[in-house]
Backbone as XML, in Angstrom:
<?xml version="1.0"?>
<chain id="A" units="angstrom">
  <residue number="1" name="UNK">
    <atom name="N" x="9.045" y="-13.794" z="15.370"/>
    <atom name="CA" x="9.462" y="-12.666" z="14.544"/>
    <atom name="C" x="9.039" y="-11.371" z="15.240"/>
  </residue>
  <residue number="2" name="UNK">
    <atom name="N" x="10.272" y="-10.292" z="15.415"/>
    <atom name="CA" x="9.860" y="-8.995" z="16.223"/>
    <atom name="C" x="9.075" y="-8.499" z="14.943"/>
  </residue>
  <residue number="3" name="UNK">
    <atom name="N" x="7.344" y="-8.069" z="15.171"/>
    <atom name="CA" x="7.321" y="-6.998" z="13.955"/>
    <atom name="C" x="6.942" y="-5.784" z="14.653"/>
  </residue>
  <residue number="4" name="UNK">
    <atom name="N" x="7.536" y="-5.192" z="15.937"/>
    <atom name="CA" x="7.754" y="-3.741" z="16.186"/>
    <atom name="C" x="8.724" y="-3.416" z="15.477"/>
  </residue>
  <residue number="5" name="UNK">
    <atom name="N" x="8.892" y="-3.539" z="14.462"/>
    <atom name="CA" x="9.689" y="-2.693" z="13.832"/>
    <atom name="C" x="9.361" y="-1.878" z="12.632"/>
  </residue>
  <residue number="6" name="UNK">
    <atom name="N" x="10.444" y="-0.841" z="11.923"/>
    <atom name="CA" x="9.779" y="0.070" z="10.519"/>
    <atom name="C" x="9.169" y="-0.480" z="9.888"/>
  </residue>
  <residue number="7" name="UNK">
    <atom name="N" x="8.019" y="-0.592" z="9.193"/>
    <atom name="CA" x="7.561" y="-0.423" z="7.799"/>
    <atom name="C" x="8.546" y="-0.813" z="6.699"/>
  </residue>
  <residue number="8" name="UNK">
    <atom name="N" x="9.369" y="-0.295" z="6.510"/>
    <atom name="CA" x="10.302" y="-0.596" z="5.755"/>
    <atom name="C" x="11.355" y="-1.828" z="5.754"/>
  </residue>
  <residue number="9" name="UNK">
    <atom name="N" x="11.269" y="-1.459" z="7.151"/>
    <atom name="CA" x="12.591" y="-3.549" z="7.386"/>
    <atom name="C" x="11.380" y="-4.335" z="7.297"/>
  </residue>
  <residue number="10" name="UNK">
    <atom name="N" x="10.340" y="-4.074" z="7.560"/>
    <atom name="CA" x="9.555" y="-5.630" z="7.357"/>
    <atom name="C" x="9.420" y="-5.832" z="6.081"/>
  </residue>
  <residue number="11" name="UNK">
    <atom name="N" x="8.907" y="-4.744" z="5.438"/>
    <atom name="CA" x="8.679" y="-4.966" z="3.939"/>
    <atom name="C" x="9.928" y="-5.191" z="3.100"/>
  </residue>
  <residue number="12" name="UNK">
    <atom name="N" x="11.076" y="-5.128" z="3.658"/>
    <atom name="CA" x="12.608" y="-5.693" z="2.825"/>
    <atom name="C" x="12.586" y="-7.316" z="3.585"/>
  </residue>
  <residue number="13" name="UNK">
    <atom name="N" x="11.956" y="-7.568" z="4.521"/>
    <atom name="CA" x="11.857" y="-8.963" z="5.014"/>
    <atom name="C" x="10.635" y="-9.745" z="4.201"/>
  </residue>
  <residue number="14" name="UNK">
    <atom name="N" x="9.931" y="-8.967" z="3.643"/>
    <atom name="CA" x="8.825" y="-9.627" z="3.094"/>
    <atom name="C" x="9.069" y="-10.124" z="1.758"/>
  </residue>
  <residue number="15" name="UNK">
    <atom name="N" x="9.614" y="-9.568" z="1.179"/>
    <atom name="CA" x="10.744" y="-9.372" z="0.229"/>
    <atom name="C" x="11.809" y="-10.503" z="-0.303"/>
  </residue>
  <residue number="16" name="UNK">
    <atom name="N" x="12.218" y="-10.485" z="0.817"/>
    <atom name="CA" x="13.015" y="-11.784" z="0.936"/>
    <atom name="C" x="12.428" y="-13.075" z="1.022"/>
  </residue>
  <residue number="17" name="UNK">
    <atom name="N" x="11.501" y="-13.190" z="1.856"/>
    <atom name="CA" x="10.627" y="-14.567" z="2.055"/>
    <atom name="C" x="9.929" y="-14.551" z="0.890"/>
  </residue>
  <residue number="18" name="UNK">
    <atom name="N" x="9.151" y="-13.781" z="-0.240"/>
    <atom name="CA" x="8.791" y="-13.822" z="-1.252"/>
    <atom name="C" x="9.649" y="-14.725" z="-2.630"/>
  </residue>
  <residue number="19" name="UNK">
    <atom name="N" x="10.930" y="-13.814" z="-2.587"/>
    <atom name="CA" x="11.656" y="-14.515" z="-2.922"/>
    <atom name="C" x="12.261" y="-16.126" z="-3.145"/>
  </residue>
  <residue number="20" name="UNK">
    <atom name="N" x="12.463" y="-16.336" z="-1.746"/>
    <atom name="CA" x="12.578" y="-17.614" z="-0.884"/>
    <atom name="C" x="11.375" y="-18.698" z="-1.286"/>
  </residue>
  <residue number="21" name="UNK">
    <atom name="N" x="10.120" y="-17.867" z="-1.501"/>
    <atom name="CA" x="9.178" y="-19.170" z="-1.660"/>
    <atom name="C" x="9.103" y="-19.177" z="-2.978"/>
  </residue>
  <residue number="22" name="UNK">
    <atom name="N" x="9.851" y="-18.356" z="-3.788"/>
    <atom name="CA" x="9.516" y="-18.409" z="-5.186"/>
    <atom name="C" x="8.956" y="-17.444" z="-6.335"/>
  </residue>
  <residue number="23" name="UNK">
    <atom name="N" x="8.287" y="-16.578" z="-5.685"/>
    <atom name="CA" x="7.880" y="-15.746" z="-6.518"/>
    <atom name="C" x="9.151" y="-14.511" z="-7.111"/>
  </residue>
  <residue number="24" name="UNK">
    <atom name="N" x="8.990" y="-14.130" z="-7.571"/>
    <atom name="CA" x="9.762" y="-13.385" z="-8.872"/>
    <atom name="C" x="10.918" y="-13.882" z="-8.795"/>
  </residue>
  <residue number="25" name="UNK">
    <atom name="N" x="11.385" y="-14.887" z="-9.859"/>
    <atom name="CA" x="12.929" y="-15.312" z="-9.886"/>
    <atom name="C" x="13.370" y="-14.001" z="-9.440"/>
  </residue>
  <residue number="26" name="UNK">
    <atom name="N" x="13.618" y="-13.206" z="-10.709"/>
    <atom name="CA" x="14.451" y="-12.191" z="-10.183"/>
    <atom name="C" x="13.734" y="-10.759" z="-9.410"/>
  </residue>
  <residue number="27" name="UNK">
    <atom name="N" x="14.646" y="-10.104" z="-9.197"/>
    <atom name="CA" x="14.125" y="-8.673" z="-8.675"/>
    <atom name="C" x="12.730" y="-7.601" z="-9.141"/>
  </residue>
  <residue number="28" name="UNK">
    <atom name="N" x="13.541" y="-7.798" z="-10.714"/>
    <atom name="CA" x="12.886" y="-7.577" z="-11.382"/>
    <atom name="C" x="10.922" y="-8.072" z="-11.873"/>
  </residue>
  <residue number="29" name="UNK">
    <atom name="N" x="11.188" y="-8.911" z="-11.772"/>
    <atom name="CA" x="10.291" y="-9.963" z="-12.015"/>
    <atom name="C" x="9.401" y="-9.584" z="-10.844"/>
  </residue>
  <residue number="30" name="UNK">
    <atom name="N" x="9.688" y="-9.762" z="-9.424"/>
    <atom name="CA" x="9.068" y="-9.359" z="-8.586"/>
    <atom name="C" x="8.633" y="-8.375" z="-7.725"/>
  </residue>
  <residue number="31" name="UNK">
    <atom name="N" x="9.121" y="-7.006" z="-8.798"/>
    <atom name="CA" x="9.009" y="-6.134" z="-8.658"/>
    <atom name="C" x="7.641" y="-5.742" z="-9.522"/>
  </residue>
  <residue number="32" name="UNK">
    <atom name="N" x="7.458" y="-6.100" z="-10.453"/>
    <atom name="CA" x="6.396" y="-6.483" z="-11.350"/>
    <atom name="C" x="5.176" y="-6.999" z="-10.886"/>
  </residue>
  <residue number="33" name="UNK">
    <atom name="N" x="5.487" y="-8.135" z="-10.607"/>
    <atom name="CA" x="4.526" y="-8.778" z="-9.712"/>
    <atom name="C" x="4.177" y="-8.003" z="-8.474"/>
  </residue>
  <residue number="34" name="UNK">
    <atom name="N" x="4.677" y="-7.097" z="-7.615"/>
    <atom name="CA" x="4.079" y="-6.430" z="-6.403"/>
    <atom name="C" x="3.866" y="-5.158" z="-7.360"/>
  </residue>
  <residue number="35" name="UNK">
    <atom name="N" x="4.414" y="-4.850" z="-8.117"/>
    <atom name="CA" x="3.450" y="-3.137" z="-8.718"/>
    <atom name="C" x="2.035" y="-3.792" z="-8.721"/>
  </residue>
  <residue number="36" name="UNK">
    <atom name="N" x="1.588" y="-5.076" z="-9.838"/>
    <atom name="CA" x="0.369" y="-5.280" z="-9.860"/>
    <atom name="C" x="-0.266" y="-5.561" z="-8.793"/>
  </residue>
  <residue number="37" name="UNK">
    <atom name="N" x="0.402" y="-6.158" z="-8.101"/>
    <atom name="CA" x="-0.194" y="-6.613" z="-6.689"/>
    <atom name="C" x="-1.365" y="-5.535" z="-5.709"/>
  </residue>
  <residue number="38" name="UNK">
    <atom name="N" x="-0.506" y="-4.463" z="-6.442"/>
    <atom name="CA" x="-0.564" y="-3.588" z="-5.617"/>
    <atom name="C" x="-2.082" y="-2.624" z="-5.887"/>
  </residue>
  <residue number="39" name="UNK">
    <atom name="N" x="-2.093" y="-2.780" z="-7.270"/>
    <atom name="CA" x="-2.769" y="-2.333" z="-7.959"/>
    <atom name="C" x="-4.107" y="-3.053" z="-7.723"/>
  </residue>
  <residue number="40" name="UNK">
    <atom name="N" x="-3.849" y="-4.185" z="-7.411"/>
    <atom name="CA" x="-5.168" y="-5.158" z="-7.205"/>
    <atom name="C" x="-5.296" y="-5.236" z="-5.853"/>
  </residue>
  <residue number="41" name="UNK">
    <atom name="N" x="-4.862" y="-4.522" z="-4.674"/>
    <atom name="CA" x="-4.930" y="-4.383" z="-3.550"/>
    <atom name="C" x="-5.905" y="-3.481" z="-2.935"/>
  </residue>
  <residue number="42" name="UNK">
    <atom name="N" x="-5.739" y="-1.925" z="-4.168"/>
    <atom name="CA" x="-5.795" y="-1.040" z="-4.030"/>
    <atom name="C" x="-7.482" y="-1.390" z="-4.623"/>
  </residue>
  <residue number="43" name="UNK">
    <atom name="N" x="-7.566" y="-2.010" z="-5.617"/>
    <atom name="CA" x="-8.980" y="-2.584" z="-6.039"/>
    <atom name="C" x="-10.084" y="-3.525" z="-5.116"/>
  </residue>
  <residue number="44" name="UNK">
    <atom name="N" x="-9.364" y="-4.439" z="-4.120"/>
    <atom name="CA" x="-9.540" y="-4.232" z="-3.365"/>
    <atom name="C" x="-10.351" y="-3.297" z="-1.996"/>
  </residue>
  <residue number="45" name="UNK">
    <atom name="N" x="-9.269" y="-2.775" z="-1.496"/>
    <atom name="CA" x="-10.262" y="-1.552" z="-0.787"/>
    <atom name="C" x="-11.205" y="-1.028" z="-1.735"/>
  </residue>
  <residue number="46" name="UNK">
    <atom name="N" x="-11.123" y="-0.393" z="-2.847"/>
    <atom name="CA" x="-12.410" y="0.282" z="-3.244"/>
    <atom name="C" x="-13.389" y="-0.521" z="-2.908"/>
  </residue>
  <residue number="47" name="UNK">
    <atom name="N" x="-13.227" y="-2.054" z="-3.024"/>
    <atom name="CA" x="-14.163" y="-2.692" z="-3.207"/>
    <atom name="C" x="-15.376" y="-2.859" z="-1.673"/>
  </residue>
  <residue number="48" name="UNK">
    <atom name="N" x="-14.275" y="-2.939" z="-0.851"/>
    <atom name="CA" x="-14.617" y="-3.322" z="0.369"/>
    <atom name="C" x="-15.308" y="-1.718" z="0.663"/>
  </residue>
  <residue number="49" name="UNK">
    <atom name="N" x="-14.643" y="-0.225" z="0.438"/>
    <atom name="CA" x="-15.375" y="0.499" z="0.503"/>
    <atom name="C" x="-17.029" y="0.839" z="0.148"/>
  </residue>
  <residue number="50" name="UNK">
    <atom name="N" x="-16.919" y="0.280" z="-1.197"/>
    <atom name="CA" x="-18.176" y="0.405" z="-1.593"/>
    <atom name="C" x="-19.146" y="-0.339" z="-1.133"/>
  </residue>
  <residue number="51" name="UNK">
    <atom name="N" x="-18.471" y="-1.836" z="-0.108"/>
    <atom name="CA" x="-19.566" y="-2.435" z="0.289"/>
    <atom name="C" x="-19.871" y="-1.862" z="1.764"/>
  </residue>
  <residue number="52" name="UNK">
    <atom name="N" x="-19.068" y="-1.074" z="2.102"/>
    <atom name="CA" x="-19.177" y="-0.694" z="3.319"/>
    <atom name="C" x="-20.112" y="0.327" z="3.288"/>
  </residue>
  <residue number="53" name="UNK">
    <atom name="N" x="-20.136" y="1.456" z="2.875"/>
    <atom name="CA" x="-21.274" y="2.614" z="2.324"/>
    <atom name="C" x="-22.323" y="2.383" z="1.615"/>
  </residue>
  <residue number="54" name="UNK">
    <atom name="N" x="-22.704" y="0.778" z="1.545"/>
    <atom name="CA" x="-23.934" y="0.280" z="0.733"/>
    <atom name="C" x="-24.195" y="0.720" z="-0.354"/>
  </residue>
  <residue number="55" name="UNK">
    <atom name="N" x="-22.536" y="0.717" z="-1.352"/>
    <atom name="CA" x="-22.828" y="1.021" z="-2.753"/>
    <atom name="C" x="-22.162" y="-0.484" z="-3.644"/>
  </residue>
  <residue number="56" name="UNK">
    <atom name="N" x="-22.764" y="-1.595" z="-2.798"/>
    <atom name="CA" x="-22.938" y="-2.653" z="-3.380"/>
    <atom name="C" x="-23.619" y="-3.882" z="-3.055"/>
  </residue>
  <residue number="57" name="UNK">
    <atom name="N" x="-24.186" y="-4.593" z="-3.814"/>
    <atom name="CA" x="-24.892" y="-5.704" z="-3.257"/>
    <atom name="C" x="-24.792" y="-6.484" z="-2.124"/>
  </residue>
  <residue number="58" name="UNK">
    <atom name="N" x="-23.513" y="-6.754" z="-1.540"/>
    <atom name="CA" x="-23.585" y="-7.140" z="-0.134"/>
    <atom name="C" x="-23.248" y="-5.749" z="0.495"/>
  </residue>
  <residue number="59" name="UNK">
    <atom name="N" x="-23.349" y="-6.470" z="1.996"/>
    <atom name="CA" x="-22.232" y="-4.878" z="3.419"/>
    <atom name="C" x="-21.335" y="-5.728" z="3.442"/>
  </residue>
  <residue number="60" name="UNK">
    <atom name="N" x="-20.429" y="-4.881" z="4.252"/>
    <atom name="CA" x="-19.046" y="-4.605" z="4.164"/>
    <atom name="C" x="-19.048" y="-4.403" z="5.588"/>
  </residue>
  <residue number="61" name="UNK">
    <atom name="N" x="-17.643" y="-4.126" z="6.417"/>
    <atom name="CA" x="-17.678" y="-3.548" z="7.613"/>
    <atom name="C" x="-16.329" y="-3.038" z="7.681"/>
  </residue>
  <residue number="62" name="UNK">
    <atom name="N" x="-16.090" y="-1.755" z="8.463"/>
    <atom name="CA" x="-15.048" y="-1.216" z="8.761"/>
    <atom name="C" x="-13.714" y="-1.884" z="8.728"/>
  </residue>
  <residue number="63" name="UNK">
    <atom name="N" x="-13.980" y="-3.216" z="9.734"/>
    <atom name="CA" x="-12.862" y="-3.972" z="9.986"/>
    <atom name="C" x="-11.724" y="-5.068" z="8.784"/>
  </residue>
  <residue number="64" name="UNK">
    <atom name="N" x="-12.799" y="-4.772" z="7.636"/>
    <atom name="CA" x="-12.709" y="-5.321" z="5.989"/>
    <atom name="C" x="-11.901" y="-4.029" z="5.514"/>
  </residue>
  <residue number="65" name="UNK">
    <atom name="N" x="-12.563" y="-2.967" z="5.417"/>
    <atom name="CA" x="-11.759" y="-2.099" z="5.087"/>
    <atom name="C" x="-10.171" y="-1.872" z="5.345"/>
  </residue>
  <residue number="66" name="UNK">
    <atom name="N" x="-9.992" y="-1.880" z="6.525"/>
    <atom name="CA" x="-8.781" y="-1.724" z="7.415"/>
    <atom name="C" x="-8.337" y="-2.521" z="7.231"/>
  </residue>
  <residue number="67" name="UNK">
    <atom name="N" x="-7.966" y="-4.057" z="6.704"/>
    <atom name="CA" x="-7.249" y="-5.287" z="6.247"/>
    <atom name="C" x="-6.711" y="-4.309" z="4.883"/>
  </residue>
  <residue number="68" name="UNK">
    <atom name="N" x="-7.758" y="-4.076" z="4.093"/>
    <atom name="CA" x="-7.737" y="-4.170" z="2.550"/>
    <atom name="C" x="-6.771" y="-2.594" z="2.972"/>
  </residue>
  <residue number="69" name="UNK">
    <atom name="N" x="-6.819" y="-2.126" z="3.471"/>
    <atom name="CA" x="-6.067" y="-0.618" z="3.004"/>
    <atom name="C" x="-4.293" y="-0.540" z="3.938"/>
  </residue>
  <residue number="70" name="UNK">
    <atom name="N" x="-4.399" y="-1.330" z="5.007"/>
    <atom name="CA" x="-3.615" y="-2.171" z="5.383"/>
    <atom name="C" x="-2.651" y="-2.637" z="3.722"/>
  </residue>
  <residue number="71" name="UNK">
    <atom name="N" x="-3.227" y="-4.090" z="3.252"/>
    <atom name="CA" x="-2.268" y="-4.508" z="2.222"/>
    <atom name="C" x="-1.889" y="-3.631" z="1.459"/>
  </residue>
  <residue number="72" name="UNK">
    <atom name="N" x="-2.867" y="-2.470" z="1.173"/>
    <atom name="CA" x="-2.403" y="-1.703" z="0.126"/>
    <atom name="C" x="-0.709" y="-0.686" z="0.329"/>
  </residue>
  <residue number="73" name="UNK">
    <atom name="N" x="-0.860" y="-0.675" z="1.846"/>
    <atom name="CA" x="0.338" y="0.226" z="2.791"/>
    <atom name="C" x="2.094" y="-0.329" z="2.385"/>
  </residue>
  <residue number="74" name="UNK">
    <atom name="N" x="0.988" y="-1.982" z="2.861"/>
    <atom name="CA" x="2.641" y="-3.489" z="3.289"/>
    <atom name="C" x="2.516" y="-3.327" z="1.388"/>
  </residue>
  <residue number="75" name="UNK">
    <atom name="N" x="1.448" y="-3.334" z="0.232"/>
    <atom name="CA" x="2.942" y="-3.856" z="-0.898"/>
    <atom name="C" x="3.075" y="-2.603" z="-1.003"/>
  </residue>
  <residue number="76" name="UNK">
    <atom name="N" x="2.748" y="-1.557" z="-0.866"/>
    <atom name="CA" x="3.334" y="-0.174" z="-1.016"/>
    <atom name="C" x="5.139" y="0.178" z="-1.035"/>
  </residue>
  <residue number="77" name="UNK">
    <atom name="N" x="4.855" y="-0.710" z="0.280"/>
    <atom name="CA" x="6.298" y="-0.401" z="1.256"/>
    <atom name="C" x="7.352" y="-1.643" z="0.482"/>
  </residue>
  <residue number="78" name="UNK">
    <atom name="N" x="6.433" y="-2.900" z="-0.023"/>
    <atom name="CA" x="6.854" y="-3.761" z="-0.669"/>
    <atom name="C" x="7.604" y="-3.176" z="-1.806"/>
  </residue>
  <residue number="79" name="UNK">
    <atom name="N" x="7.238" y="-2.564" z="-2.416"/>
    <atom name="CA" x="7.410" y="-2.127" z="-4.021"/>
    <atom name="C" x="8.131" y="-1.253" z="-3.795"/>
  </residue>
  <residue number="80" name="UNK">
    <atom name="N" x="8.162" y="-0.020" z="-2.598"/>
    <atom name="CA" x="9.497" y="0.828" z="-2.519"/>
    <atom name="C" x="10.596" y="-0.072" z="-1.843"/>
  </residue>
  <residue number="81" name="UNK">
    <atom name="N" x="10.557" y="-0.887" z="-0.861"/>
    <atom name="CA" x="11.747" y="-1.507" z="-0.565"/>
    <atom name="C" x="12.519" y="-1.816" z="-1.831"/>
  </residue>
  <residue number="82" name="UNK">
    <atom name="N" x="12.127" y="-2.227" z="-2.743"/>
    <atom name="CA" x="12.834" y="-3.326" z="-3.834"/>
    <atom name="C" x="13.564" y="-2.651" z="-5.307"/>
  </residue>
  <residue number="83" name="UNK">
    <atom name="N" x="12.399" y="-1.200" z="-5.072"/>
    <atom name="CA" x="13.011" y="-0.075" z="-5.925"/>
    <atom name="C" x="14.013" y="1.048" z="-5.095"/>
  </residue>
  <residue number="84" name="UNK">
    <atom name="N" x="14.201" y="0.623" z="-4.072"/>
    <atom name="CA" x="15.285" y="1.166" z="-3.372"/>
    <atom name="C" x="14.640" y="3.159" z="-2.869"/>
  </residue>
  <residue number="85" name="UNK">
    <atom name="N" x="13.267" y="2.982" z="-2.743"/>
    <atom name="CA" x="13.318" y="4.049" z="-2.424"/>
    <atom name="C" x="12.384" y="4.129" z="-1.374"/>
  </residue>
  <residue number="86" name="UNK">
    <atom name="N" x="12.898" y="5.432" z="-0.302"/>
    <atom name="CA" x="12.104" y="5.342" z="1.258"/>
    <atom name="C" x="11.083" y="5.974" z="1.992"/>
  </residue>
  <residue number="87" name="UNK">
    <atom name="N" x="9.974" y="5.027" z="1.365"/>
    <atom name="CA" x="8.924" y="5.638" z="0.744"/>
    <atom name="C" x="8.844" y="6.583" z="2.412"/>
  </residue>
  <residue number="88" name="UNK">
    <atom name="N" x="8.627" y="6.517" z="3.584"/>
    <atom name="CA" x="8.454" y="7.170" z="4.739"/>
    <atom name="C" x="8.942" y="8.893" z="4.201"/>
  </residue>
  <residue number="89" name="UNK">
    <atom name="N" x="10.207" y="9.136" z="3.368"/>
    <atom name="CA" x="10.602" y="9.970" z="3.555"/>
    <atom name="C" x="10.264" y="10.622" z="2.594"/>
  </residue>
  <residue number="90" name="UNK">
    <atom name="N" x="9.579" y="9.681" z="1.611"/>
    <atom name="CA" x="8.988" y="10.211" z="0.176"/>
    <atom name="C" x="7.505" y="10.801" z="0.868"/>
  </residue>
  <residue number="91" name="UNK">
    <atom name="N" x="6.706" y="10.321" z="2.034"/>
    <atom name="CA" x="5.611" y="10.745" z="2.166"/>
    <atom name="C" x="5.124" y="12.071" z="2.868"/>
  </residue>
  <residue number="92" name="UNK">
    <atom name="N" x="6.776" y="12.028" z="3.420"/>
    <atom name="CA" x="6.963" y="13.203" z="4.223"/>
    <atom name="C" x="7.022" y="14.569" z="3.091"/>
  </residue>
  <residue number="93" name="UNK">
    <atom name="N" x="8.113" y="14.131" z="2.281"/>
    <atom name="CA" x="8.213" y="15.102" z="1.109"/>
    <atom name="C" x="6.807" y="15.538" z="0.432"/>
  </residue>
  <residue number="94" name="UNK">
    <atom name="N" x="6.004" y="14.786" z="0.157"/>
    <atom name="CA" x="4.858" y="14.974" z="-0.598"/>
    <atom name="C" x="3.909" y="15.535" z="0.294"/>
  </residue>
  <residue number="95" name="UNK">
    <atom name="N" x="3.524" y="15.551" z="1.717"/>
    <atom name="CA" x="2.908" y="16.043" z="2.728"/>
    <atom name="C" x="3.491" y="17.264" z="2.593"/>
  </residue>
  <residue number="96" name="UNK">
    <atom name="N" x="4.347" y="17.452" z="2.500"/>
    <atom name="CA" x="4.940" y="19.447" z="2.687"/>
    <atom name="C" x="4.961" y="19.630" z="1.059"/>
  </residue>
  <residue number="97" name="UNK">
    <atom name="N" x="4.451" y="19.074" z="-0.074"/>
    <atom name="CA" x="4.301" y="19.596" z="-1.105"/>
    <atom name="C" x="2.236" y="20.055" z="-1.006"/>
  </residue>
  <residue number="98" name="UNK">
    <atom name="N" x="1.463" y="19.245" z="-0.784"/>
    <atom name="CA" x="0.431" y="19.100" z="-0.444"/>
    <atom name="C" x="0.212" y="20.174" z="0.642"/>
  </residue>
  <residue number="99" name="UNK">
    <atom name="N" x="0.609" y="19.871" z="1.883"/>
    <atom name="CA" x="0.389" y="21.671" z="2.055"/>
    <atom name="C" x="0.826" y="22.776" z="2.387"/>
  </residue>
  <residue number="100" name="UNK">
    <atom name="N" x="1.767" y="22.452" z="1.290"/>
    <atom name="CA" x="1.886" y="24.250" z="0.508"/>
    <atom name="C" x="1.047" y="24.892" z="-0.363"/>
  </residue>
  <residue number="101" name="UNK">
    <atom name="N" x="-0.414" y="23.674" z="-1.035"/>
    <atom name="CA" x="-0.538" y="24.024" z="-2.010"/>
    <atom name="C" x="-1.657" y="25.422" z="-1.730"/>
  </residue>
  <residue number="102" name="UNK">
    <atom name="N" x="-2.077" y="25.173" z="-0.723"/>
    <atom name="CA" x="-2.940" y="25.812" z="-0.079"/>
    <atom name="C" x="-4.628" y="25.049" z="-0.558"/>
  </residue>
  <residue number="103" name="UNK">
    <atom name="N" x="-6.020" y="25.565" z="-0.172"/>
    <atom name="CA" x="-6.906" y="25.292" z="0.020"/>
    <atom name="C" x="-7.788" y="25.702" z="-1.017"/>
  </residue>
  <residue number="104" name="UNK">
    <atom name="N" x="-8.751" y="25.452" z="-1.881"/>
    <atom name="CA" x="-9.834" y="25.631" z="-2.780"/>
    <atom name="C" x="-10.659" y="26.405" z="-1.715"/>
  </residue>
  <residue number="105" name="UNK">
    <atom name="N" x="-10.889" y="27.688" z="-2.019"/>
    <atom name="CA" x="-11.596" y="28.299" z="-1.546"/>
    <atom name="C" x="-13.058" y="27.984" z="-1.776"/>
  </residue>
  <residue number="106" name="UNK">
    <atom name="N" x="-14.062" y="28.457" z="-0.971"/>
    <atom name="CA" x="-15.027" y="27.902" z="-0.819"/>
    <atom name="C" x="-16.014" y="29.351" z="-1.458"/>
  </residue>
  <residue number="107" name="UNK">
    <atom name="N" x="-16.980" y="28.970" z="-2.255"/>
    <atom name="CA" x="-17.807" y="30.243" z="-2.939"/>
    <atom name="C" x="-19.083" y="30.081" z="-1.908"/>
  </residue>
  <residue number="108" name="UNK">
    <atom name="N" x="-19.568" y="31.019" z="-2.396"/>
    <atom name="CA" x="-21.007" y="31.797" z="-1.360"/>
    <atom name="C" x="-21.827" y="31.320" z="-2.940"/>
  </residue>
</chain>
């Protein structure tokens, strides 16, 4: 499998093989299933964060992090493939909303 490719064709390929093995009969269904997914991905990294900055009972290491924030990217891209929207161009949009907003000035 080439995966030099977008973000986006893999995650409409991921999509499909999801499918294929079963998970969300329908679109719908598995569209559902990767919002939460996603959500628990994203729980995840915090998690691995906090063990990484020793704000939890075990350590953690960088390379944990970067998996966990990783998945959070692929169902990201998962969940816009399937809602038909591109997220690359959505991030671009929101980056030039962000800074325009300008900066919190800093007090003395």
């Amino acid at each position: 499998m080439n995966l030099d490719r977008p973000a986006a064709e893999l995650a409409a390929e991921l999509n499909k093989a999801l499918r294929a093995a079963g998970f969300g009969p329908s679109l719908a269904e598995l569209c559902d299933q990767q919002v939460l997914c996603l959500a628990e991905e994203v729980g995840e990294a915090v998690g691995e964060y906090r063990r990484m900055t020793g704000r939890a009972r075990r350590t953690g290491a960088l390379e944990s992090l970067e998996a966990e924030l990783a998945d959070v990217v692929i169902t990201a891209h998962s969940v816009a493939s399937l809602l038909g929207v591109d997220l690359d161009k959505a991030i671009t949009e929101k980056f030039k909303i962000i800074f325009s907003r300008g900066w919190k000035e800093e007090h003395s």
